[in-house]
N, C-alpha and C positions, 0 to 999 in steps of 0.2 A: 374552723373547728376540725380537730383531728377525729382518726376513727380510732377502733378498736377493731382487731382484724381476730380471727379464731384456723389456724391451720391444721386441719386434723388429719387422720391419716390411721391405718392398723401398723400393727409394730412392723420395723426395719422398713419405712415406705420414707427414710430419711429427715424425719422432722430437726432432729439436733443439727443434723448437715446444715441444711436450709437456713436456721439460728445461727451460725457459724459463719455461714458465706454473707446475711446479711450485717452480722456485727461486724465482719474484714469492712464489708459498703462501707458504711460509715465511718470507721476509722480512716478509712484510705481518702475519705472526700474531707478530712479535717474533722468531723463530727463527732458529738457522743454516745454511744448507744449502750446503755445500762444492761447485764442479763441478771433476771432472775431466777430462782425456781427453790419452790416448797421443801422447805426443812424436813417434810414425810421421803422425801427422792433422796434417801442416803447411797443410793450408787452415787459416785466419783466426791462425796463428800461435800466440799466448797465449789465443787467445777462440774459444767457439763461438759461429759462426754460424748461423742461420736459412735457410730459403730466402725467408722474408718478410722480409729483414735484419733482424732482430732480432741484436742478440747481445751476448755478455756475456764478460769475462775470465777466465780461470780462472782456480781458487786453487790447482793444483798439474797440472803439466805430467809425466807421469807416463813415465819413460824405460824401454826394454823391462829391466834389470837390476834396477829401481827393487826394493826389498821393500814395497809397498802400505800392508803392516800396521804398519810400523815408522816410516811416514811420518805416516802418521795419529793414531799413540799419541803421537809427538813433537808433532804441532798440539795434540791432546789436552792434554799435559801443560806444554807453552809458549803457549796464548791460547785454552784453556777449551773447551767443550762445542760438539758437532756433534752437532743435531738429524735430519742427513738429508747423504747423500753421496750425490751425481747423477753419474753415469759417462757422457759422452757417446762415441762412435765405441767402445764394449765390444768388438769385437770383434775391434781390435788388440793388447785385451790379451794375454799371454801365460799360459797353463795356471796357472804357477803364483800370478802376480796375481789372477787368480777364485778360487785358492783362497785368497789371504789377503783379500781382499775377502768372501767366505764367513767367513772367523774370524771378523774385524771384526762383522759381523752378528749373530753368534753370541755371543762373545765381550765386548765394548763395547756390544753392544744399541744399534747404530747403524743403521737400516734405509737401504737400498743399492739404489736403482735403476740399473740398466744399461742405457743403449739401444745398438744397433748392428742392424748387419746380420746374416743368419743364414748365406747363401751370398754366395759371389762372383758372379762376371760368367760362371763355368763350372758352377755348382752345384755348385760346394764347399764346405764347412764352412771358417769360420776358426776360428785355434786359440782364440780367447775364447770365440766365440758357440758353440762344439761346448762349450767343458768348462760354460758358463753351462745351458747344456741337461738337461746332467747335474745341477747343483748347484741351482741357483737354487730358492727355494722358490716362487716362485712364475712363471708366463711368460706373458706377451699379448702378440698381435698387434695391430702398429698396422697399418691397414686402407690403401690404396688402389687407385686403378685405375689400368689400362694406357689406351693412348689409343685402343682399339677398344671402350673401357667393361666390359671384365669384370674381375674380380678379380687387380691384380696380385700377382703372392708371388716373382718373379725378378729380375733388376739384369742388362741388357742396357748393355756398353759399346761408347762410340763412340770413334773416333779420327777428328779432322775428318770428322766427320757421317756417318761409315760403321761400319758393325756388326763388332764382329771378336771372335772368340772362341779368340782363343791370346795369348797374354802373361802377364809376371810377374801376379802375385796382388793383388801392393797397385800400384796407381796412381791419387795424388788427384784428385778428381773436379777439373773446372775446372782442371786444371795439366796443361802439354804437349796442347795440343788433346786431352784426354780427356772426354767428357760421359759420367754415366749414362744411362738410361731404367728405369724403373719396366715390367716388362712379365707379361703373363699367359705360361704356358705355352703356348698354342699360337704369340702370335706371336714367341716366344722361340724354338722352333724353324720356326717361318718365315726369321724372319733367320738361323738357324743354317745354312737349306739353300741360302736363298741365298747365302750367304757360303761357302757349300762349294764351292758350281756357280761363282762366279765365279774362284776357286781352281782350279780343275781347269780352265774356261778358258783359264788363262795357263798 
């Protein structure tokens, strides 16, 4: 039986890299290794990118209706064997896509790396990376730091270079003046209080 693996990480801590260097593995040993990622992740379009621009097309653009499982058995049984299914931005998935990407695993004895985020930009759970949490058989932290050098683990977003912590859930990075930051807890809520106090302010 294969697993399902979950590799998460706060933004720029290199998930796509990671997805990148493992699809070269496979290729370079003869193998096939499928990438996917959610039709919501309109950055690079058909392809994930890197933040080292690296990047590559995807072999299936996955809509939030999609059935996972039924797409995969159809590649399966129309152009032959998948050694390895790399899932990049996981945590647009929807509940029940992690669960047929689980079957898959179980099932097809195809092993299923996931990378995405864990929380948003308010410390919330998105609906993939919460049910991956649950399921996954296996889960690692991809590591980085905030820019005061300690340990990032939150996603601070910017809207034209300032810190704001109210808005919709999904907004792509690099699109409509949005940036991330990679940030530690405490200056996560550093800019929370400033962003309070300029608020009350006005």
């Amino acid at each position: 039986m294969s697993k399902l693996y979950f590799r998460y990480g706060a933004m720029n801590c290199g998930k796509t890299t990671n997805l990148l260097q493992v699809a070269h593995n496979y290729k370079e040993r003869g193998m096939k290794a499928i990438v996917i990622k959610p039709k919501t992740d309109t950055k690079g379009g058909d392809k994930v990118i890197s933040r080292l621009g690296i990047s590559k097309k995807v072999d299936m653009l996955i809509e939030k209706e999609r059935n996972v499982y039924i797409s995969v058995k159809d590649w399966v049984d129309k152009k032959g064997r998948i050694d390895c299914i790399l899932v990049d931005e996981a945590q647009f998935m929807k509940k029940e896509q992690i669960d047929q990407l689980f079957k898959i695993a179980v099932t097809m004895n195809i092993p299923i790396i996931c990378y995405g985020l864990r929380t948003d930009f308010q410390m919330n759970g998105f609906e993939g990376s919460s049910r991956l949490l649950l399921l996954a058989h296996s889960i690692e932290e991809l590591k980085t730091i905030c820019k005061c050098g300690k340990k990032a683990i939150l996603n601070g977003r910017m809207i034209n270079g300032e810190f704001v912590f109210e808005g919709e859930q999904i907004a792509i990075d690099k699109q409509d003046n949005v940036e991330y930051q990679s940030l530690c807890a405490n200056c996560y809520f550093k800019y929370e209080r400033e962003y309070k106090k300029k608020k009350l302010d006005f």
